[in-house]
One Martini backbone bead per residue (centre of mass of N, CA, C, O) as a GRO file, in nm:
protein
  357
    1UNK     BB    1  -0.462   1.816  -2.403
    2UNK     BB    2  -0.629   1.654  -2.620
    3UNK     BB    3  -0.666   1.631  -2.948
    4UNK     BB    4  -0.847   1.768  -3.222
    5UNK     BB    5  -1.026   1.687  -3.475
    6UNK     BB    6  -1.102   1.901  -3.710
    7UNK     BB    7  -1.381   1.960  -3.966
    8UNK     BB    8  -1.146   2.090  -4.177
    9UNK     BB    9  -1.047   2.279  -4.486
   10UNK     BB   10  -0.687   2.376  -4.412
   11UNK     BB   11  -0.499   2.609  -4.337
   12UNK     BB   12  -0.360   2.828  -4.123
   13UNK     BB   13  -0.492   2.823  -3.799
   14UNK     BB   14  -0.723   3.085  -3.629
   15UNK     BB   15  -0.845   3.202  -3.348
   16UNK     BB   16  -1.148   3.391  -3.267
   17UNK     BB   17  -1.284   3.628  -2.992
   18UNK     BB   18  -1.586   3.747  -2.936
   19UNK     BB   19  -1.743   3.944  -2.769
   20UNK     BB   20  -2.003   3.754  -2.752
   21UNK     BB   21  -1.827   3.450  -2.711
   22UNK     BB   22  -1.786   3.391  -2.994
   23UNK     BB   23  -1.589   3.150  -3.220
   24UNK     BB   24  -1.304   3.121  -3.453
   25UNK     BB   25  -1.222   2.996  -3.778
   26UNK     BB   26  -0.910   3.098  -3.948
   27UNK     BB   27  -0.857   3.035  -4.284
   28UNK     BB   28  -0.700   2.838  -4.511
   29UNK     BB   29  -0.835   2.796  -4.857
   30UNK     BB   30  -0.966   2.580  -5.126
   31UNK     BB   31  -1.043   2.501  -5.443
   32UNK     BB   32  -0.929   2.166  -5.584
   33UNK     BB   33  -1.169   2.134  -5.835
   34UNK     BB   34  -1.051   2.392  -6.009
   35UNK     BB   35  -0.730   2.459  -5.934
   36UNK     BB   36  -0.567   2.264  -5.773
   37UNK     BB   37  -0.500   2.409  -5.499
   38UNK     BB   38  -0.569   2.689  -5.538
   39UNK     BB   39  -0.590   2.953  -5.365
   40UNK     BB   40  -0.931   3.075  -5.235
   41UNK     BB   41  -0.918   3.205  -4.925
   42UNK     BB   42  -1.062   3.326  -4.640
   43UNK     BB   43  -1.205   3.164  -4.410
   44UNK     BB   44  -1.511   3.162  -4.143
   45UNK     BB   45  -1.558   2.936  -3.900
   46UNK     BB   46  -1.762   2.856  -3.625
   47UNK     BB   47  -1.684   2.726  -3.292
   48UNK     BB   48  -1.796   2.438  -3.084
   49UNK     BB   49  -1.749   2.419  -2.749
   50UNK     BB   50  -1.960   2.148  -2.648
   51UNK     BB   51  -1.838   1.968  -2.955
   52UNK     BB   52  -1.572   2.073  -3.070
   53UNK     BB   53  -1.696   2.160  -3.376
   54UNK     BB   54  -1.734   2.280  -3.658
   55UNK     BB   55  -1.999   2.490  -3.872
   56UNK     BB   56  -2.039   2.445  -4.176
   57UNK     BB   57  -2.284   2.653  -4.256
   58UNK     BB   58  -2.076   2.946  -4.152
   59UNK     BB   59  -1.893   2.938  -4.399
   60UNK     BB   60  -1.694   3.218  -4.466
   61UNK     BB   61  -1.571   3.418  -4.730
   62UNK     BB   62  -1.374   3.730  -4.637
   63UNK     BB   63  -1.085   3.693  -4.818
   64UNK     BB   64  -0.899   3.697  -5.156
   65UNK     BB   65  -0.698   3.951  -5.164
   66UNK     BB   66  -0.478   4.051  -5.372
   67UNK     BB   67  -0.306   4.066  -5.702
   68UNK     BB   68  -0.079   3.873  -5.581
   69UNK     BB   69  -0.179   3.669  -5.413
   70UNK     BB   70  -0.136   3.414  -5.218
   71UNK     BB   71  -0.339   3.369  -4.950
   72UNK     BB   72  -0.241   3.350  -4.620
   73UNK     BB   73  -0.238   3.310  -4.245
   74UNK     BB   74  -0.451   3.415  -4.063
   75UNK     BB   75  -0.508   3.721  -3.814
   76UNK     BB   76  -0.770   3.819  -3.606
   77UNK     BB   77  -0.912   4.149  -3.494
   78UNK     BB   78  -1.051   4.360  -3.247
   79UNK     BB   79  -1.020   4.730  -3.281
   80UNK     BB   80  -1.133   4.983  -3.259
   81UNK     BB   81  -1.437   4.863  -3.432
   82UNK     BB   82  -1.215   4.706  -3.616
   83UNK     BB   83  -1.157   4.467  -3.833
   84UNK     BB   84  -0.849   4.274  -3.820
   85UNK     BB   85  -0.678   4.133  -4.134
   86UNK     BB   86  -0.399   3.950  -4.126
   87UNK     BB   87  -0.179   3.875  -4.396
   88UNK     BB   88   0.018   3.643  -4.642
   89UNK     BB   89   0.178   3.701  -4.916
   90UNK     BB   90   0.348   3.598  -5.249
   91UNK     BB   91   0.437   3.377  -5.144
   92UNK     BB   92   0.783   3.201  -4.961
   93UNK     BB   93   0.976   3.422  -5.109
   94UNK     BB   94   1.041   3.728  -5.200
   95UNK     BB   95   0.769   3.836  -5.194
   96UNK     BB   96   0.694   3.818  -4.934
   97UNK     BB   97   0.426   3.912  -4.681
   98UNK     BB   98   0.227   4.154  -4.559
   99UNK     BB   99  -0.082   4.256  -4.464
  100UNK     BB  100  -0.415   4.442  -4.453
  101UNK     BB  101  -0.752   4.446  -4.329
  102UNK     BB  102  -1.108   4.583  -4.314
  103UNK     BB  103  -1.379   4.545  -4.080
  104UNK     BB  104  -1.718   4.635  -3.933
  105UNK     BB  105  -1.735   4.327  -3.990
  106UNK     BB  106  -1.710   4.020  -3.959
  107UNK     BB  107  -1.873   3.966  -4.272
  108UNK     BB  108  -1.751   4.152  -4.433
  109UNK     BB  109  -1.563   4.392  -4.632
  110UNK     BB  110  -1.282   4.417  -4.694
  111UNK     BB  111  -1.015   4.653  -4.675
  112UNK     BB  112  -0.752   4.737  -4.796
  113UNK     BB  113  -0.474   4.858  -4.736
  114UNK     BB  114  -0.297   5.164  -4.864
  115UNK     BB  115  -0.006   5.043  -4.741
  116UNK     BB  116   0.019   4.782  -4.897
  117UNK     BB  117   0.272   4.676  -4.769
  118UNK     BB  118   0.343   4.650  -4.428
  119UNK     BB  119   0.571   4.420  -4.509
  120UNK     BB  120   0.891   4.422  -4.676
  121UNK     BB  121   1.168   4.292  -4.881
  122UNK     BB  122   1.317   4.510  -5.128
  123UNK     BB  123   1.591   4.397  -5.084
  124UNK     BB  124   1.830   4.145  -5.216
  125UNK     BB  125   2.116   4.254  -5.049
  126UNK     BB  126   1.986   4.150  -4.779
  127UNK     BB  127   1.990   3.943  -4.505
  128UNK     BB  128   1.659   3.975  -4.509
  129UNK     BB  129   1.409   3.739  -4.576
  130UNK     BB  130   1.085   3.651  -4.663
  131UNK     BB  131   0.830   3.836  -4.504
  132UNK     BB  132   0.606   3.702  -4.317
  133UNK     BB  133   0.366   3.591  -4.107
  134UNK     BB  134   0.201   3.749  -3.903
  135UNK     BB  135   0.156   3.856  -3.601
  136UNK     BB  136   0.019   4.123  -3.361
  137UNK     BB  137   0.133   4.245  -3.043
  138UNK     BB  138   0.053   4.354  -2.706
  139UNK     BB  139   0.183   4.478  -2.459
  140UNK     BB  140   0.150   4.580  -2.104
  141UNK     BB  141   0.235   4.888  -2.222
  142UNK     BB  142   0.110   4.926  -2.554
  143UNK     BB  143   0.310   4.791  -2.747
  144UNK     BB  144   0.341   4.737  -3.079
  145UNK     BB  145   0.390   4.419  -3.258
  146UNK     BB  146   0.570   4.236  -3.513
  147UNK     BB  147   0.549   3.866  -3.571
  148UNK     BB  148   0.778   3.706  -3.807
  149UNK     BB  149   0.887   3.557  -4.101
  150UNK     BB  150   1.201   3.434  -4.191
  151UNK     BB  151   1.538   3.491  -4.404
  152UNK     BB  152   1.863   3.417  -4.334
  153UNK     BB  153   2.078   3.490  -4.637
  154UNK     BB  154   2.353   3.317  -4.765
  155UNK     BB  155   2.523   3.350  -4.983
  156UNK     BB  156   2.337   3.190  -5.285
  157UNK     BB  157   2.056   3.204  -5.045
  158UNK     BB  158   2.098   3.097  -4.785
  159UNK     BB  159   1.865   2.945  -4.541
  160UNK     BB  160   1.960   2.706  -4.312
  161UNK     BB  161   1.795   2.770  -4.065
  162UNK     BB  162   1.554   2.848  -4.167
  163UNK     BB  163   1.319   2.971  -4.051
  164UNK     BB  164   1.237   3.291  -3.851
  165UNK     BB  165   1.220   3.538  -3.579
  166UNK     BB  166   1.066   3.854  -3.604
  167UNK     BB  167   1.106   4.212  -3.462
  168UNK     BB  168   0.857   4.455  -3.500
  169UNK     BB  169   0.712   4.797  -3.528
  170UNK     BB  170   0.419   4.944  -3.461
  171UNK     BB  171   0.197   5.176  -3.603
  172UNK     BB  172  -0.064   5.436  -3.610
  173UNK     BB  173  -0.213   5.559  -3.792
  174UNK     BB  174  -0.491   5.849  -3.826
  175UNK     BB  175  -0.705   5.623  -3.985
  176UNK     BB  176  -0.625   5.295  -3.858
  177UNK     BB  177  -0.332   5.200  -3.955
  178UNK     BB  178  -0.093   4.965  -3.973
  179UNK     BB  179   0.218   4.941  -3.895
  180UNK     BB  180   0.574   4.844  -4.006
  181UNK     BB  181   0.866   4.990  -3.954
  182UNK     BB  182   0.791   5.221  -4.141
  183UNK     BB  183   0.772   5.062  -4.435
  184UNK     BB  184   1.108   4.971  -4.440
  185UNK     BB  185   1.143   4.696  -4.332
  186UNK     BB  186   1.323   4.526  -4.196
  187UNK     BB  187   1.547   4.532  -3.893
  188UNK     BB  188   1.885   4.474  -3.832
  189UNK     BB  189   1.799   4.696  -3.592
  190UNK     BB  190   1.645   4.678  -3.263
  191UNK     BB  191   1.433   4.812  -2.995
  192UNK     BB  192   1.341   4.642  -2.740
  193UNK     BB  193   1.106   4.568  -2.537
  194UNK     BB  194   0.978   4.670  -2.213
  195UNK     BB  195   1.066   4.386  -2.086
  196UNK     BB  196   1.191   4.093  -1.941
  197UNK     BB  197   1.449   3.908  -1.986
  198UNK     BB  198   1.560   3.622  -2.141
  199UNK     BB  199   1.816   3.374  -2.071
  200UNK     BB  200   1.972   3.155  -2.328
  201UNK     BB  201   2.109   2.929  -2.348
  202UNK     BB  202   2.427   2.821  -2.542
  203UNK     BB  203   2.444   2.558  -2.436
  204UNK     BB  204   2.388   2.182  -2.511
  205UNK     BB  205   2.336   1.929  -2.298
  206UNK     BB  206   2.305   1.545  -2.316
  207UNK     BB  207   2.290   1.271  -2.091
  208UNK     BB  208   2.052   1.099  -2.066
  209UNK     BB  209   1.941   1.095  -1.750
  210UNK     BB  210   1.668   1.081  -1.827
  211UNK     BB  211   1.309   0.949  -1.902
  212UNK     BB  212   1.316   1.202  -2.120
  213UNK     BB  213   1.350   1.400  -2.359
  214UNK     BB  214   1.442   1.678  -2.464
  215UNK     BB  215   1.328   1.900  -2.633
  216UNK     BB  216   1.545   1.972  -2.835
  217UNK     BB  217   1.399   1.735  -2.986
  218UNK     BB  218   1.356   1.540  -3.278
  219UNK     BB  219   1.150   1.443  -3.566
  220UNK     BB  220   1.080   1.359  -3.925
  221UNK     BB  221   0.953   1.123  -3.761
  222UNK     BB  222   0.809   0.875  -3.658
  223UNK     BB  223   0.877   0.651  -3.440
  224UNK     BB  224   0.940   0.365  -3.387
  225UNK     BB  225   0.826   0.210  -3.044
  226UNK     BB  226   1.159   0.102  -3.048
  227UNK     BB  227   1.364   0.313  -3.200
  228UNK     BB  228   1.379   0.500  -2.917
  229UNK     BB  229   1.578   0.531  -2.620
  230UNK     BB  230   1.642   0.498  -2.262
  231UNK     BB  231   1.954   0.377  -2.092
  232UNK     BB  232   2.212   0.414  -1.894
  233UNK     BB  233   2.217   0.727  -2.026
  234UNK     BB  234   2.150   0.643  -2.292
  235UNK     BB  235   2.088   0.638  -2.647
  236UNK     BB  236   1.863   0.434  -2.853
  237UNK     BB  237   1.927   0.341  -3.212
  238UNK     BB  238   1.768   0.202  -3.407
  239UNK     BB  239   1.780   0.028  -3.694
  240UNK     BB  240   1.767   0.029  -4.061
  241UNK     BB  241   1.711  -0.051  -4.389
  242UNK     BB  242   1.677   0.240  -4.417
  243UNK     BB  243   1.790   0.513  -4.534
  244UNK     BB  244   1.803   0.851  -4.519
  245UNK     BB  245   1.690   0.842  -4.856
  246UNK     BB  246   1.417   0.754  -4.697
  247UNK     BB  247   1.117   0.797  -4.555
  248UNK     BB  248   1.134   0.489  -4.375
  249UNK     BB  249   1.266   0.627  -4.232
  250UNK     BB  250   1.240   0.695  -3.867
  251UNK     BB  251   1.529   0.675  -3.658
  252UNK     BB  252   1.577   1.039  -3.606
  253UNK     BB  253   1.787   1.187  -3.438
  254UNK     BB  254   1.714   1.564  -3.361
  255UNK     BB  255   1.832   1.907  -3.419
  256UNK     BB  256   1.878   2.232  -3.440
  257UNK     BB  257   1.971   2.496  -3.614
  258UNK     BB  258   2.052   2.813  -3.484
  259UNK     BB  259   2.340   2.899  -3.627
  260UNK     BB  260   2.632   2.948  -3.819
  261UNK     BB  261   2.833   2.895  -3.536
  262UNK     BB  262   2.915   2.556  -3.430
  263UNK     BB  263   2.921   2.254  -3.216
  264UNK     BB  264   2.940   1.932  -3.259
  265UNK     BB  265   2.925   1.652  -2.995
  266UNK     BB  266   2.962   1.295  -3.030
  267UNK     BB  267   2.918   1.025  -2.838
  268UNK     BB  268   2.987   0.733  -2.870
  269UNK     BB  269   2.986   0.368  -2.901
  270UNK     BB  270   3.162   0.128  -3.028
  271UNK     BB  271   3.059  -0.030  -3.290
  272UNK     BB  272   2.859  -0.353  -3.394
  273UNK     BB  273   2.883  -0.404  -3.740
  274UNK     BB  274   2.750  -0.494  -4.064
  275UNK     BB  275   2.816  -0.552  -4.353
  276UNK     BB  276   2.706  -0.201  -4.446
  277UNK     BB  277   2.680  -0.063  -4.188
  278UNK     BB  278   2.592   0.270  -4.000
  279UNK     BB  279   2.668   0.508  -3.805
  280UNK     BB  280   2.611   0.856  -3.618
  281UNK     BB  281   2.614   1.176  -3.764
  282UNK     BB  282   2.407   1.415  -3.890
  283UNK     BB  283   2.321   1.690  -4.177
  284UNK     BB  284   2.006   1.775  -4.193
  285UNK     BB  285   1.727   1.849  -4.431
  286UNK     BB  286   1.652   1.574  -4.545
  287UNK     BB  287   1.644   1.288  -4.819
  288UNK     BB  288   1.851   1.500  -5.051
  289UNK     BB  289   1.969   1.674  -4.796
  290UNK     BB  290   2.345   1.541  -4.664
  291UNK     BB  291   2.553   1.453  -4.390
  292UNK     BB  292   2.741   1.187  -4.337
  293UNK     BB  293   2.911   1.103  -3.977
  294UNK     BB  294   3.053   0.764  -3.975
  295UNK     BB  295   3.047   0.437  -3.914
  296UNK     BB  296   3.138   0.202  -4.150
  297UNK     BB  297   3.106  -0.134  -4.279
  298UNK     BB  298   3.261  -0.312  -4.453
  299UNK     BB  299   3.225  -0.557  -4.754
  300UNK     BB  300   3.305  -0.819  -4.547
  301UNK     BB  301   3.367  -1.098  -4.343
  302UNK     BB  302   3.589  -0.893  -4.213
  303UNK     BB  303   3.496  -0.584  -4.091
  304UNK     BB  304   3.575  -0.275  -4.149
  305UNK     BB  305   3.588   0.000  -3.961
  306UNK     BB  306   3.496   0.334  -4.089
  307UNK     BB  307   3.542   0.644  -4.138
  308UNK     BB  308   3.333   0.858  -4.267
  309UNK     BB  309   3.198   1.119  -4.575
  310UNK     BB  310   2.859   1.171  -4.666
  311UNK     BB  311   2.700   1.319  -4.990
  312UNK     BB  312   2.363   1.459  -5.003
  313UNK     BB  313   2.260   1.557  -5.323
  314UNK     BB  314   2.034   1.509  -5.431
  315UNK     BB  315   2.178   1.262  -5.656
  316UNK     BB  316   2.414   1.323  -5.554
  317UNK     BB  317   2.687   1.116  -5.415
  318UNK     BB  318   2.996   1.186  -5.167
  319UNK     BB  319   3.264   0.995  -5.112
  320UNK     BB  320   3.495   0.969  -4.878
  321UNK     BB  321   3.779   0.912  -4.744
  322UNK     BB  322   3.847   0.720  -4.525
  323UNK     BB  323   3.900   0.565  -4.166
  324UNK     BB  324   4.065   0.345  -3.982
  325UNK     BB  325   3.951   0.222  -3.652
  326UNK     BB  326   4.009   0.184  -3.337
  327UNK     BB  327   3.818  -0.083  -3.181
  328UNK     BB  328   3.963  -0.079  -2.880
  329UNK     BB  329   3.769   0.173  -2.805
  330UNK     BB  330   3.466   0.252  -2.635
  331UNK     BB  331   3.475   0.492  -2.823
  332UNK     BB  332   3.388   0.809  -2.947
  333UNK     BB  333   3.435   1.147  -3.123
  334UNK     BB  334   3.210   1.343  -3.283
  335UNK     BB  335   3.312   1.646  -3.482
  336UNK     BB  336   3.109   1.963  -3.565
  337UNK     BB  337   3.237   2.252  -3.756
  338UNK     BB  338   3.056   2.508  -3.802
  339UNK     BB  339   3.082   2.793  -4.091
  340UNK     BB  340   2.809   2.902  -4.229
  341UNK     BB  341   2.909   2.642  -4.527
  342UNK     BB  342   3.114   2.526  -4.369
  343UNK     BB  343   3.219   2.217  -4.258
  344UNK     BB  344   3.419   2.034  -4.004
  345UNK     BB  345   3.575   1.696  -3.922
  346UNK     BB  346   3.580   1.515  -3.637
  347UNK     BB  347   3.807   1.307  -3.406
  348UNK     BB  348   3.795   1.096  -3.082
  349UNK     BB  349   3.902   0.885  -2.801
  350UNK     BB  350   3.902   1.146  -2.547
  351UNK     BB  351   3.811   1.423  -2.590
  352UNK     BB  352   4.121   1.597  -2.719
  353UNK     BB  353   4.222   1.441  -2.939
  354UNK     BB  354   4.181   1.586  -3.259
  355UNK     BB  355   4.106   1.484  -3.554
  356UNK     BB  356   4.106   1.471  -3.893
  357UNK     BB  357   3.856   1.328  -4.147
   0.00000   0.00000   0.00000
């Protein structure tokens, strides 16, 4: 269905549907007026599906966190007669953690488990870090999981991949609190739920022969509505006044990168453009941190092509040597190998013989 703009203020919003068959919406919000942003606890208010607007009178908060603070995320449950509320407390950096709550009333008041955090990364030296938001799920065979966000981080604390998804087994107390593998922590290596298993394609091609883009792709902003086309196989991406180090620059075709090791190339046909001009493909992180690699045109009357290697690290900009092209082929094509932390750079003309950048 199309988008519902919902009258509410706050984030981390996650809907609750209680026996009696009313609705709720559960969120992180703030008073920015006193505060100035700073988290000020979890609202529940009560949800309209006939005109699909919150009820802002039914507004209440119903718990401000324990003494470590920043308590975000909620996910409201009703499990054997109480009321479990998940949160994620600590900020998302090392502190990050998981809680939970729990009270006989919908808006009652809520009781920390003593148990908290029933999950948490204390181990430095591991490489699973950051776990919080969490959301429990109940499988068709009655085994209960935790669904939480974390970050594998490598070399001196990168996270590349930025935040990812991790399941551990939940089991319960016999007071009735949720716990998640056994308090450990995070765990390295899990025994997967009894459920049939889907296997994921592990390379992911596209020949752009479809008429809308596949799943696969995304945009760090809203592309201009000519900025990205499809046609004749081909993708194409209009080019911008603005570099990549600019919000403003909008037609920016990504992927995400899944793993620490992989290959990637792009084909592109070999371009027409004006002295200063550039295109290829891009390791993007945002607008302060990435890396391109692909074809400028010289500043030049009559501009020569060079493949270079341009690094943007926060304000400093790390131009490599670059390479001049032969552009009587075709094509081009470009390929990064990541180990890592490392990306090595190459080219062909052929799609076999490849040299290095």
């Amino acid at each position: 269905s199309n988008p519902i703009r919902v009258n509410g203020v706050g984030f981390d919003a996650s809907l609750f549907h209680d026996d009696d068959g009313r609705k709720y919406l559960v969120q992180q919000t703030w008073d920015h007026r006193e505060y100035h942003h700073a988290f000020d606890g979890i609202t529940l208010t009560e949800f309209d599906t006939d005109t699909m607007q919150l009820k802002p009178e039914t507004a209440r908060n119903i718990y401000n966190g324990t003494e470590v603070k920043l308590v975000e995320g909620p996910h409201l449950y009703k499990i054997n007669g109480y009321y479990y509320l998940f949160e994620a407390e600590g900020g998302t950096g090392p502190g990050h953690r998981i809680t939970v709550s729990r009270s006989r009333e919908l808006k009652g008041i809520y009781e920390p488990c003593p148990y908290n955090p029933i999950m948490r990364q204390n181990n430095p030296d591991e490489i699973i870090q950051r776990c919080g938001h969490g959301k429990p799920v109940q499988t068709q065979n009655g085994q209960w999981y935790m669904v939480y966000l974390c970050g594998r981080k490598i070399g001196d604390g990168y996270s590349i991949l930025g935040r990812e998804t991790a399941l551990d087994p939940i089991t319960w107390t016999a007071d009735g609190w949720p716990i998640v593998n056994n308090l450990n922590g995070p765990s390295a290596l899990q025994v997967k739920p009894e459920l049939p298993e889907t296997i994921w394609e592990s390379e992911s091609d596209d020949d752009f022969n479809g008429i809308d883009l596949s799943k696969e792709w995304w945009f760090s902003r809203v592309p201009e509505p000519d900025g990205i086309n499809l046609a004749d196989s081909h993708v194409y991406v209009k080019g911008s006044l603005y570099d990549l180090d600019s919000m403003k620059a909008r037609n920016i075709l990504l992927r995400r990168q899944k793993h620490f090791k992989f290959s990637a190339i792009c084909k592109m046909n070999m371009p027409e453009l004006y002295p200063g001009q550039n295109c290829g493909m891009t390791c993007y992180y945002d607008e302060n941190t990435y890396i391109k690699f692909g074809i400028f045109a010289t500043l030049e009357e009559q501009p020569r092509l060079m493949l270079n290697i341009v690094e943007k690290i926060g304000k400093e900009v790390i131009t490599h040597e670059g390479i001049q092209v032969d552009n009587s082929n075709p094509y081009i094509y470009l390929k990064c190998d990541t180990n890592y932390l490392r990306r090595t750079f190459s080219y062909s003309y052929d799609e076999k013989d490849y040299r290095k950048a």
